[in-house]
C-alpha positions in Angstrom: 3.0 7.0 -18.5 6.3 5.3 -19.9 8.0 6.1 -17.0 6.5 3.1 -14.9 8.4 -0.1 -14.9 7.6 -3.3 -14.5 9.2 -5.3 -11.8 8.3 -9.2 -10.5 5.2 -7.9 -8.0 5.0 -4.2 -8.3 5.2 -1.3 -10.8 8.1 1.4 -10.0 8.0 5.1 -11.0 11.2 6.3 -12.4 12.0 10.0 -10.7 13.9 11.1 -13.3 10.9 10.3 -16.2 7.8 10.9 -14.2 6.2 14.2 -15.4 4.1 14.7 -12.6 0.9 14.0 -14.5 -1.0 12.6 -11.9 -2.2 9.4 -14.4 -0.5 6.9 -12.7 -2.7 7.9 -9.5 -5.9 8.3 -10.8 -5.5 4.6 -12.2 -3.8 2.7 -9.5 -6.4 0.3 -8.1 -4.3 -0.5 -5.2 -4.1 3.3 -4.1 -0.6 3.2 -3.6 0.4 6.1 -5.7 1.3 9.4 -3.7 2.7 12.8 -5.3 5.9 13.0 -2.5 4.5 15.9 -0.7 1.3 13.9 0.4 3.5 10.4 1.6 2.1 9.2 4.9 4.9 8.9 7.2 4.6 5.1 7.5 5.6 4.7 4.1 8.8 6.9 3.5 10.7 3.8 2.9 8.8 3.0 -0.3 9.8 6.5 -1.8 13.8 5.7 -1.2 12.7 2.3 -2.7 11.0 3.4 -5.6 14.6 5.2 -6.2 17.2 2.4 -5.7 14.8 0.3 -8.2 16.8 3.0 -11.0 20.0 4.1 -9.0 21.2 0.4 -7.4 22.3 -3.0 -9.0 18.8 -5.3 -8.8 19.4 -9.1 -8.3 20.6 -10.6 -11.3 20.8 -7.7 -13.5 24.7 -6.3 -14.1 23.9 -3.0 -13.1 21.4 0.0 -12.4 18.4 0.5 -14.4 18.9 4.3 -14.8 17.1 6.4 -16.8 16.2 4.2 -20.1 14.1 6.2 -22.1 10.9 4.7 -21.3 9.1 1.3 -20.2 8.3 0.7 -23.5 11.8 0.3 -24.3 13.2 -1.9 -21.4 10.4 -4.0 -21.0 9.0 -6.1 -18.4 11.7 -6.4 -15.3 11.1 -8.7 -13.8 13.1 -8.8 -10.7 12.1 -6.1 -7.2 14.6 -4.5 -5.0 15.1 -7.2 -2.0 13.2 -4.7 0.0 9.9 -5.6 -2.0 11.1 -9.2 -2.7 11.2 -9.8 1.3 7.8 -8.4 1.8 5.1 -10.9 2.6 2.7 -11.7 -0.7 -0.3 -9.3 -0.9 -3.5 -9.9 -2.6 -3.7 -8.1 -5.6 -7.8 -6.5 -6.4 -8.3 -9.8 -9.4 -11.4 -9.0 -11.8 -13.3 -11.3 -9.6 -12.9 -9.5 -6.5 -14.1 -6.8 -8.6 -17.2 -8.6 -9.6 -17.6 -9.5 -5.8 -17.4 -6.0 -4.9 -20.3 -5.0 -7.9 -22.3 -7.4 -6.5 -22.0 -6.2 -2.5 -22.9 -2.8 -4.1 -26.0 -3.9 -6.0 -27.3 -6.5 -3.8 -25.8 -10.1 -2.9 -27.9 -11.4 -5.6 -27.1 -9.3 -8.7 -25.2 -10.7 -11.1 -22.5 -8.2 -12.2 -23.6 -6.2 -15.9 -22.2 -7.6 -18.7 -23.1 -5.4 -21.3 -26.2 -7.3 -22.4 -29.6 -6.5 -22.7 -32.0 -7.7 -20.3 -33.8 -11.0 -21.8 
């Protein structure tokens, strides 16, 4: 999965690395992660998105990403294409509205399992 790149609010997939795997979606709490064929209609523009993040100039970079070899190698980003920087801010799942959601499951009282034996 070192074709996933990191920029300032979400994670791009690099066409030209991406194996097909399937990884990436199986681990994608947000469910945002599509194979191309199954793409709702409402969210084409991400896919052409997802491409420019590799194929145009980002702000305040000197010049497309490319194909780099891997993640691992470029590092951390930083910066979205102005499409995703002009979004509105989303809530992203945090481990506590993980916990919260544990808890709806097991019963508004249950305090989430922490890997501890009952005392």
């Amino acid at each position: 999965m070192d074709g996933i790149y990191e920029g300032a609010r979400v994670l791009y997939i690099n066409p030209d690395e991406c194996v097909d795997c399937g990884a990436c979606k199986l681990i994608c709490e947000a469910g945002a992660i599509y194979y191309e064929t199954d793409l709702p209609d409402d969210e084409q523009q991400h896919l052409a998105d997802n491409a420019a993040f590799f194929s145009e100039g980002l702000p305040g970079r000197g010049g497309p990403i490319g194909s780099p070899g891997g993640a691992d190698t470029l590092g951390p980003v930083g910066v979205d294409t102005p499409f995703v920087a002009a979004l509105p801010p989303r809530g992203r799942p945090s481990r506590h509205s993980r916990r919260a959601r544990l808890q709806l499951e097991r019963g508004a009282d249950a305090e989430p399992d922490q890997g501890r034996a009952a005392e």
